[in-house]
C-alpha positions in Angstrom: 49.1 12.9 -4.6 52.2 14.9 -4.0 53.2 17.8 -6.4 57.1 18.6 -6.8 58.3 21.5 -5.5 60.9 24.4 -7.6 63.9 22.4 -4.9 63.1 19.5 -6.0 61.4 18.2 -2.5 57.7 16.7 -2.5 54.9 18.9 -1.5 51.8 17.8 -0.1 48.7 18.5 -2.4 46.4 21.0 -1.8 43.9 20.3 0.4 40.7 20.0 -0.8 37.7 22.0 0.7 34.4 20.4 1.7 31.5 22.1 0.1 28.6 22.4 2.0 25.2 23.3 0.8 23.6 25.8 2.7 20.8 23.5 3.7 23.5 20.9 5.3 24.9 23.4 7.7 21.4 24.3 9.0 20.2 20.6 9.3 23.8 20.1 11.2 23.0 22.9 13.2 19.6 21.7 14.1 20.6 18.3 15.0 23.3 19.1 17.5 20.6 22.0 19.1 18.3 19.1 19.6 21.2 16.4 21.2 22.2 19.7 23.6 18.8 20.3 24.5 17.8 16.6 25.0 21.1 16.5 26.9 20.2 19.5 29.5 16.4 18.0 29.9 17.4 14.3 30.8 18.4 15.2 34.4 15.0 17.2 35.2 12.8 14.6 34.0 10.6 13.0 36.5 7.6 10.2 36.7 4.6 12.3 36.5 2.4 8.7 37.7 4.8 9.2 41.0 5.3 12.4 41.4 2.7 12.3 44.3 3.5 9.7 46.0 7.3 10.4 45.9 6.6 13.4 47.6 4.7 12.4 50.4 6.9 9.7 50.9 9.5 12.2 51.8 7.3 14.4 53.4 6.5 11.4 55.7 10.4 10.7 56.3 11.3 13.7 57.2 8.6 15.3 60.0 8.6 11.5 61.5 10.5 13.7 64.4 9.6 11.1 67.2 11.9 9.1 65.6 15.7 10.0 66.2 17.3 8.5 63.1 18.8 11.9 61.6 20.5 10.4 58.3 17.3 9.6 56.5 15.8 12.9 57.0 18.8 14.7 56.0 19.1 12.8 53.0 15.6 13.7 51.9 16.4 17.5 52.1 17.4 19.4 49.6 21.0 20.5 50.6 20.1 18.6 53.9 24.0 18.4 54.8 23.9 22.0 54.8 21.6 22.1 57.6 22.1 19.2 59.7 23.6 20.7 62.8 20.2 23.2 63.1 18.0 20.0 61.8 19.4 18.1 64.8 19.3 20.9 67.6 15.6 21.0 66.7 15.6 17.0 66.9 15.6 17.6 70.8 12.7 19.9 71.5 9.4 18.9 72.8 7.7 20.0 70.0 9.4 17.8 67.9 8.6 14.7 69.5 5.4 15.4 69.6 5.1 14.9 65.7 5.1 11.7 64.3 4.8 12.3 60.4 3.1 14.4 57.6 0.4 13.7 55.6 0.1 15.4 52.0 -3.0 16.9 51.3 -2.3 18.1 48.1 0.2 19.3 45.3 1.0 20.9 42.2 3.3 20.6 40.1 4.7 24.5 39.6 6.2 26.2 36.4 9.3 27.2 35.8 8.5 30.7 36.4 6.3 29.6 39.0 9.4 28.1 40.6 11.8 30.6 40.5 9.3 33.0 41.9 9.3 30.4 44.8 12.4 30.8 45.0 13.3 27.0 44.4 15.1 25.2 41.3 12.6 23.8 38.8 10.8 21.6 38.6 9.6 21.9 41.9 6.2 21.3 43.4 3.9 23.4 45.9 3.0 21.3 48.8 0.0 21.6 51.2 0.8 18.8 54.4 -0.5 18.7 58.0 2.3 17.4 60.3 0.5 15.0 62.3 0.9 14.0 66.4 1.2 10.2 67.9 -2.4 10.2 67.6 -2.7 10.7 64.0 -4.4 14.2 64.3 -2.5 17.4 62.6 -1.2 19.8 65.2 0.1 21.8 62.5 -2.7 21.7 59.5 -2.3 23.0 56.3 1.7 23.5 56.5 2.7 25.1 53.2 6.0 23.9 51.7 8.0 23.0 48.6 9.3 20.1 47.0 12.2 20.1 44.5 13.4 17.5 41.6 17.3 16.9 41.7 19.4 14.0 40.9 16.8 12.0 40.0 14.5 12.0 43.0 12.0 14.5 45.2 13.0 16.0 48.4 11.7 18.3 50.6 12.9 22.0 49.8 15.4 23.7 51.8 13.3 26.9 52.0 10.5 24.9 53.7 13.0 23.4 56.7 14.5 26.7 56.9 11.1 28.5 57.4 10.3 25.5 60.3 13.9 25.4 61.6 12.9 29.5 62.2 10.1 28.5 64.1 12.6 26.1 66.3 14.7 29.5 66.8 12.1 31.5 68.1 10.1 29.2 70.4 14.1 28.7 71.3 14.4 32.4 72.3 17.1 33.0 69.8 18.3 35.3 67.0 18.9 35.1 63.4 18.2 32.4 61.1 19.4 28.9 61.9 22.7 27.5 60.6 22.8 26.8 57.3 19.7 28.2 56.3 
């Protein structure tokens, strides 16, 4: 409705206040806490029933170093375009060819806390694997490593290429940590 004003032209009515009872506010305030944090969580979630086998499948793709293909690998990496030059030098060495795989012999799935201690973004996993030869037998047992949950899918941590891709360096004869790591 519009009120006249003292020169003569219409005024708009005064608005009119919502009144909220105190108990509305904190219900509102609890539901949109609840969408946020349902929100934040929906990207971490993973399937606990294949959690295992996820990881080992990854685990498998990338220490398959007999075979050449590098995109695969990379792509099961955490931040794997980040270290693809290094991943790729290592590619070429003897000892590389020489595996043909990993095996998972175990995991656990870490707490937050226990990831960021780890050094790794949550969730994450800690991962016991033996890189196996062409023969099927470990020539590097009980390999200790990390696997992370991003975007929907497991890879292989960054931290645990990094710590190999060192081990590339040295047998190498060189300095310093490998690019990108």
């Amino acid at each position: 409705m519009m009120q006249q004003r003292h020169d003569g032209e219409a005024a708009p009515a005064p608005s009119r206040r919502l009144r909220r009872r105190p108990g509305q506010v904190a219900l509102t305030l609890v539901v949109a806490l609840s969408l946020g944090a349902a929100a934040c969580s929906s990207g971490s979630s993973y399937d606990k029933a294949t959690a295992g086998s996820d990881i080992n499948s990854v685990y498998k793709t990338v220490f398959d170093l007999a075979n050449p293909s590098l995109d695969p690998k990379i792509a099961a990496i955490q931040d794997g375009s980040q270290i693809k030059a290094s991943f790729n030098a290592a590619l070429t060495s003897s000892l590389a060819k020489s595996s043909a795989g990993a095996k998972m012999d175990s995991y656990e799935i870490l707490s937050s806390s226990g990831c960021t201690a780890a050094s790794v973004p949550s969730p994450c996993a800690k991962v016991v694997y033996d890189i196996d030869g062409p023969t099927g037998t470990a020539i590097l047992p009980n390999s200790k490593g990390y696997a992370v949950y991003l975007n929907g899918k497991w890879l292989v941590a960054k931290a645990t290429i990094c710590g190999l891709l060192g081990l590339f360096y040295t047998a190498a004869g060189k300095q310093g940590s490998p690019k990108g790591c």
